[in-house]
N, C-alpha and C positions, 0 to 999 in steps of 0.2 A: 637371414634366410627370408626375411619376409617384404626386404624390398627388391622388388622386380626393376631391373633398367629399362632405360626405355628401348625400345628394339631398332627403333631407328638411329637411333646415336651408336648401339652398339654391334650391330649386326655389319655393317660394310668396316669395318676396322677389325674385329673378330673375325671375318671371316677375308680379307685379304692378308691377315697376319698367317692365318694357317694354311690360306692357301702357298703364302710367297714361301712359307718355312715347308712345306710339300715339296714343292716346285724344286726348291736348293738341295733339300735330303733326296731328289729323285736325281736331279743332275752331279750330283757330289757321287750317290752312285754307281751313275752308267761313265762318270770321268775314271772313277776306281778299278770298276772292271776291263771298262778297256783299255788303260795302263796295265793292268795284269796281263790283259790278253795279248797286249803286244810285246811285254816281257817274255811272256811264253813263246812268239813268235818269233822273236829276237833270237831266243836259245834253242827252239828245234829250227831255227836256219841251219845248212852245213854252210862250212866257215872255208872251203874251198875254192869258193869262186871268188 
């Protein structure tokens, strides 16, 4: 608890690691839901045309 890092070694690696793990958890998802949502549009399609 009492050593401090240094902020420049750790700051740009920490904070591109949470950013890219952001990034993927926000694209993973909008891929989710709109898999769903075109499942959904799939099946209220009418199947008569």
């Amino acid at each position: 608890m009492t050593e401090i890092p240094d902020p420049s070694i750790v700051n740009p690696g920490t904070v591109g690691a949470v950013v890219v793990l952001c990034l993927f958890i926000a694209v993973a998802l909008v891929i989710r839901s709109g898999y769903k949502r075109l499942q959904n549009l799939d099946r209220n399609r009418p199947d008569d045309n």
